[in-house]
C-alpha positions as CSV (number, residue, x, y, z in Angstrom):
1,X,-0.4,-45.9,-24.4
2,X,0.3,-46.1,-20.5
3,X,-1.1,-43.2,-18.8
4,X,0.9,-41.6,-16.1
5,X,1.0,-38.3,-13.9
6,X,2.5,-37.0,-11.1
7,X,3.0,-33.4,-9.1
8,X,5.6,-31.7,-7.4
9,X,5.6,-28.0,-5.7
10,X,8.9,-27.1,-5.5
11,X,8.2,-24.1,-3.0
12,X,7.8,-25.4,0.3
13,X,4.6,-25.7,1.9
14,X,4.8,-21.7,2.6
15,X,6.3,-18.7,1.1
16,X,7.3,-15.2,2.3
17,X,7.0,-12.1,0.1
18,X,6.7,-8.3,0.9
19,X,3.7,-6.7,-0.7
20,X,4.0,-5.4,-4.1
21,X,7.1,-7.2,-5.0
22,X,7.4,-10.3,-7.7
23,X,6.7,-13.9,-6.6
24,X,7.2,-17.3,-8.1
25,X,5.0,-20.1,-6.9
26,X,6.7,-23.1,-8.7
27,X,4.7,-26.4,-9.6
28,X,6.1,-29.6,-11.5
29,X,4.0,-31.8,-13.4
30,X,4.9,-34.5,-15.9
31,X,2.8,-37.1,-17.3
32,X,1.8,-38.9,-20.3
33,X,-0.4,-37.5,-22.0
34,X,1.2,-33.9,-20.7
35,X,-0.8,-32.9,-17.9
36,X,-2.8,-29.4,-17.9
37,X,-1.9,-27.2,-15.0
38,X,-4.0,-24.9,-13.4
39,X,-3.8,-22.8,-10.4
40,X,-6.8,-21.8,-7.6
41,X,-6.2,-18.6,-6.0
42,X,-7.0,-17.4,-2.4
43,X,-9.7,-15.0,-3.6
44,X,-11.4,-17.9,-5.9
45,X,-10.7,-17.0,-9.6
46,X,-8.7,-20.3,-11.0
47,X,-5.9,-19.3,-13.7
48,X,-3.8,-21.1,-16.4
49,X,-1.2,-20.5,-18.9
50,X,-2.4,-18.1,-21.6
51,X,-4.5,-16.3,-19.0
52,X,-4.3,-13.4,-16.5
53,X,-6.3,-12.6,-13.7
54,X,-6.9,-8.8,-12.2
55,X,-3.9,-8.5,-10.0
56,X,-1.4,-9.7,-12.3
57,X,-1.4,-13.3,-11.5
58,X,-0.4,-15.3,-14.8
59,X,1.1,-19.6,-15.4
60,X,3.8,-19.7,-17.4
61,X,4.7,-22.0,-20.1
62,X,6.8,-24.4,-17.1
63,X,3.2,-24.3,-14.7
64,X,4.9,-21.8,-12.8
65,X,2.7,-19.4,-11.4
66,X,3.7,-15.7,-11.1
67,X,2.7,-13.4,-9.3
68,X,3.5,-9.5,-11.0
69,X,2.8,-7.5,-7.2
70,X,1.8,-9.7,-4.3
71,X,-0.8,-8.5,-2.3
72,X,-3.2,-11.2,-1.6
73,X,-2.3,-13.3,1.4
74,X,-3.2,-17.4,1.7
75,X,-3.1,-20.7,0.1
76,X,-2.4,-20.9,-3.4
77,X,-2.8,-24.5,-4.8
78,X,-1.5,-25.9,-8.5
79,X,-3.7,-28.5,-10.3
80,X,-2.5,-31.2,-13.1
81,X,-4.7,-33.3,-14.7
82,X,-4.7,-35.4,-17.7
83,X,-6.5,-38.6,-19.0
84,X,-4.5,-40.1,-16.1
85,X,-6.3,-38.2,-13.0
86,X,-5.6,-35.1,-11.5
87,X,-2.9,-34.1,-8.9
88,X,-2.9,-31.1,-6.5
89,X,-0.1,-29.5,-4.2
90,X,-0.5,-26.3,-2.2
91,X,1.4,-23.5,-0.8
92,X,1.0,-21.1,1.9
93,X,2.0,-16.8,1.1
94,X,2.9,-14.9,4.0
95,X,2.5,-11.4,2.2
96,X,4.3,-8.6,5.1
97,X,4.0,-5.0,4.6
98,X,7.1,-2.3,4.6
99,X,5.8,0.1,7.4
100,X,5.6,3.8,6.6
101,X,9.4,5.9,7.1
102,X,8.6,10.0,6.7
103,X,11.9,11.1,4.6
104,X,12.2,14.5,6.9
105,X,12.9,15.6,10.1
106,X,10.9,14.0,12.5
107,X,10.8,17.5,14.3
108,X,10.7,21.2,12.7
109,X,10.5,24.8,13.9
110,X,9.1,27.1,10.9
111,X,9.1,31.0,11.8
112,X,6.7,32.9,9.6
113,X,5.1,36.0,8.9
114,X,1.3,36.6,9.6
115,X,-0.3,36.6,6.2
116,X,2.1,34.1,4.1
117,X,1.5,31.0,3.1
118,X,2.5,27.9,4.7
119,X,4.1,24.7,3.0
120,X,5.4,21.7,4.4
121,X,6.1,18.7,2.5
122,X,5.2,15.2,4.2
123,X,7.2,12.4,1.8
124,X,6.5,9.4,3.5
125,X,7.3,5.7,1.3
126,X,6.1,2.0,2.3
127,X,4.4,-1.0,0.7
128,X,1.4,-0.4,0.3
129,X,1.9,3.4,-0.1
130,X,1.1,5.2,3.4
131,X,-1.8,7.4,3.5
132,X,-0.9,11.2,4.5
133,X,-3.0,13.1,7.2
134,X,-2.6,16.1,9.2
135,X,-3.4,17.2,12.5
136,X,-4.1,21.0,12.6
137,X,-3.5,23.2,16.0
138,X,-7.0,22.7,16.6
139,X,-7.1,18.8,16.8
140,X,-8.7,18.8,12.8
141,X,-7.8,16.2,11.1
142,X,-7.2,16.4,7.4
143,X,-6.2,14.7,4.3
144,X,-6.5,15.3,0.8
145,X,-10.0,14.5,0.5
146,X,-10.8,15.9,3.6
147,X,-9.8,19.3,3.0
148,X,-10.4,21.2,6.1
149,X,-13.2,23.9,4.6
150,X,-15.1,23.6,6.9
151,X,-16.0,26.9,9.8
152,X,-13.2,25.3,12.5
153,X,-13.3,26.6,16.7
154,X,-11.9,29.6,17.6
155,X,-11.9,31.0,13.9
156,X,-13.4,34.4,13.7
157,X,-16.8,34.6,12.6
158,X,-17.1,31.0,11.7
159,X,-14.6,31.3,8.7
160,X,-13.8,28.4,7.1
161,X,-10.1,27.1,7.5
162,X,-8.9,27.0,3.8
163,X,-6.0,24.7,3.0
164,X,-4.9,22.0,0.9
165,X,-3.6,18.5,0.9
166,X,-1.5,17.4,-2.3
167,X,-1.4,13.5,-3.0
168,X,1.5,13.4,-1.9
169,X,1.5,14.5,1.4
170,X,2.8,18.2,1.2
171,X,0.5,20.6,3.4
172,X,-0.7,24.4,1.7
173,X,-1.7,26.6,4.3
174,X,-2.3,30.4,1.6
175,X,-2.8,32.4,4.7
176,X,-1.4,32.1,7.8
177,X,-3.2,33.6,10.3
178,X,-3.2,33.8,14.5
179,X,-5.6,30.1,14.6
180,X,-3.0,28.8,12.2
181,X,0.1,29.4,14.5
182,X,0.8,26.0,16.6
183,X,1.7,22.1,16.5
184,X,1.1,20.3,13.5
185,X,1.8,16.5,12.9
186,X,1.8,15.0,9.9
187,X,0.5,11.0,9.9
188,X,1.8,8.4,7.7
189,X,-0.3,5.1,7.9
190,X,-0.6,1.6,6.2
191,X,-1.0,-1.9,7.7
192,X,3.1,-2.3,8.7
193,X,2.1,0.4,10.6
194,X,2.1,4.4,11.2
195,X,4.9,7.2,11.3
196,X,5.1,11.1,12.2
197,X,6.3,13.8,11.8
198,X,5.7,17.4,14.1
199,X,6.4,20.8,12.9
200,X,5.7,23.8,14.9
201,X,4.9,27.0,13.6
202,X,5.7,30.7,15.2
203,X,5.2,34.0,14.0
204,X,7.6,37.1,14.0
205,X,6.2,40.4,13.4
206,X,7.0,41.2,9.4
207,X,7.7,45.4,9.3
């Protein structure tokens, strides 16, 4: 029997996909006996078909490799071998970001009564999802791990600022009081980049 192999990528020698999203990294092999196709990823793990790697990454039955949610950047390179030799190809992904976009206002004037509570939602979407801050009238900084408990300046006595951060971005002030009155900014950040969103808060006398 005449041994034979030989390998084509039928990509390009680079690819462009937005993070998250479904990519197909194509590779053609044919050979007598049928050549076994494998793939090396950027991060070192080596897949084939019948196997899956954390991430998602899995060869189909056609040695093409997909990729469920894209996220790691750099060469990806397809291996066939059979009694024949081996064959390689590689290809380059270019894996961009959607930046942050806040789904408000970018600017917002809330009039409230000393004593009630404060909400204000921050919906912000991307790829990867954007990470929520705040920025309090004080300069604090919080997020929803960072929850803002601690004693904060010019708060009477030292008492703690207590408020909360919901994963998704919305801001619980329970009492407003005269520190609480101001600017605040919400933050929306991944690595496409960072959006904002200011609301200023006033008080009115509640009889």
């Amino acid at each position: 029997m005449a041994l034979s192999l030989s390998l084509e990528c039928q990509i390009g020698p680079s690819v462009k996909g937005q993070v998250g999203e479904f990519v197909t990294l194509l590779c053609n092999a044919s050979g007598s006996p049928t050549p076994h196709i494998r793939w090396l990823l950027p991060d070192g793990n080596t897949v084939w078909h019948g196997t899956t790697v954390p991430g998602g990454a899995s060869v189909q039955s056609n040695g093409s490799l997909s990729l469920a949610a894209a996220q790691d950047r750099g060469v990806y390179r397809c291996v066939a071998s059979n009694l024949a030799g081996a064959a390689s190809g590689s290809v380059r992904l270019h894996v961009s970001s959607l930046p942050p976009a806040i789904l408000q206002p970018r600017e917002e004037l809330l009039v409230l009564g000393r004593g009630t509570p404060l909400y204000v939602d921050c919906l912000a979407s991307g790829q990867p999802d954007p990470a929520v801050s705040w920025s309090l009238p004080d300069g604090t900084m919080v997020n929803s791990v960072l929850q803002g408990e601690e004693p904060g300046p010019g708060r009477p006595h030292g008492e703690p600022l207590r408020l909360t951060v919901f994963g998704n971005g919305t801001l619980l002030v329970p009492v407003m009081g005269v520190t609480e009155e101001g600017e605040y900014t919400c933050y929306a950040k991944n690595n496409g980049g960072q959006d904002t969103m200011k609301v200023v808060c006033m008080f009115i006398n509640l009889i």
